[in-house]
N, C-alpha and C positions, 0 to 999 in steps of 0.2 A: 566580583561585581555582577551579581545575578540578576535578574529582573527582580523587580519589587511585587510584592501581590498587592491586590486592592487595598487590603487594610494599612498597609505600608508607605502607601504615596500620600504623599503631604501636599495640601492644594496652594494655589497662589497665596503668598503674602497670608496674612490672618484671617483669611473669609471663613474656617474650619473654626474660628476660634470658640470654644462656648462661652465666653464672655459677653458675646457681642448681643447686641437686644434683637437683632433678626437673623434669621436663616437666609445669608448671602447667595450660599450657595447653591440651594435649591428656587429662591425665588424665581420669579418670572421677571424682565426687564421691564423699571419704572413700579413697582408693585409695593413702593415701602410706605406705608400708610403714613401721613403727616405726622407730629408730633406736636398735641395740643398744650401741651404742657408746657410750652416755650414759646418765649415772642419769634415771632417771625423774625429773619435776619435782618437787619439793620445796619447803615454807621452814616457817620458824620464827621466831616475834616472840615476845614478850613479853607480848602480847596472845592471841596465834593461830597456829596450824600445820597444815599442810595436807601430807598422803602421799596416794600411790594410794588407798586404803582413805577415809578420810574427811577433813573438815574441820571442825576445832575451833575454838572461840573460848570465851576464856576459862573453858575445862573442859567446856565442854556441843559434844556432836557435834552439826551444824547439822541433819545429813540424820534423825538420833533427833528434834529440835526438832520440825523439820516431819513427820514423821510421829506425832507425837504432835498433828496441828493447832495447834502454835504458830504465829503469824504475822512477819511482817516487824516490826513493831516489839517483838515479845518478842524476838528476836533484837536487834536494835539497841540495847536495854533491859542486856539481857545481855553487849553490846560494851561499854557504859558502865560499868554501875553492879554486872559480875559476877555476878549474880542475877535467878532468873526473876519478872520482877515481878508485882506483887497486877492483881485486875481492876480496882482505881481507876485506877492508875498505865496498865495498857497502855489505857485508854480513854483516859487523858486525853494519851496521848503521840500515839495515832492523832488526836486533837481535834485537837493542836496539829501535826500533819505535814499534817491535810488543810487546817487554816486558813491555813500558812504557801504551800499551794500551791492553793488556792481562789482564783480572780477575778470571785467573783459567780457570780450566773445567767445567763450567757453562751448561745448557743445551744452551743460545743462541749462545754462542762460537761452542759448538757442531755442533752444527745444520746449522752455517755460514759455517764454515768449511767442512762440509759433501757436502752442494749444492756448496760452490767454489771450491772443487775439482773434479764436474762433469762438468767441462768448462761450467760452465754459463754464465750468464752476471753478474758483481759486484751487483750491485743492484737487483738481484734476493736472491746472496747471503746475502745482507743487513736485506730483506726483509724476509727470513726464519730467521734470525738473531730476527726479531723485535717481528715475529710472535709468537717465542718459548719463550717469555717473559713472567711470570706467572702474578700472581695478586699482589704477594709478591716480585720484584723483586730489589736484592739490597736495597739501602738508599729507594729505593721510598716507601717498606712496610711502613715506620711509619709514609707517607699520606693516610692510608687507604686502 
């Protein structure tokens, strides 16, 4: 098992491929020139539809939602049940999304918590979340 020479190493996944219609791997990030030849992305359910311009779900535009500070579960309230729901209902649907993903007072629950209620960003809080994981954590201790 020697080192490999340059010519040797095989890059991520298919980016090396010649098949592919641009040079992945060389390009610079965000650099892939549109393709006119195709509609723009699209769909439409029965539920929901999405164009350039916005994305709907059942009558309400998401991106108006959230600039009105609705949140993640008035949206998902809205997927269900077609209407913006009362403030009983979206507390008690936020109750029941954080109880279903709650596992106690853990240290990385702790620790999530502590940095998302210094106005971070989510993914800062995720990321204390990940950090404060031991070697034993949960189901995983009994892979070593």
């Amino acid at each position: 098992m020697g080192d490999l020479t340059p010519a040797d190493k095989k890059g991520i996944g298919n980016l090396d491929d010649p098949g592919l219609p641009f040079d992945y791997r060389e390009r610079e990030y965000g650099t892939v020139p549109i393709d006119e030849t195709r509609a723009r992305f699209q769909w439409v359910s029965e539920v929901a539809y999405k164009n350039v311009h916005r994305i709907v779900a059942r009558g309400y535009d998401t991106t108006e939602l959230m600039e009105e500070d609705y949140g993640l579960t008035d949206v998902l309230f809205v997927n269900f049940q077609a209407r913006i729901p009362t403030v009983e209902e979206d507390q008690m649907l936020n109750y029941v999304m954080i109880m279903a993903l709650e596992d106690g007072l853990s240290a990385p629950v702790a620790m999530s918590r502590l940095v998302a209620q210094s106005k971070t960003f989510l993914t800062q809080a995720c990321g204390a979340s990940i950090h404060a994981f031991g070697h034993a954590y949960g189901a995983y201790s009994a892979f070593g």
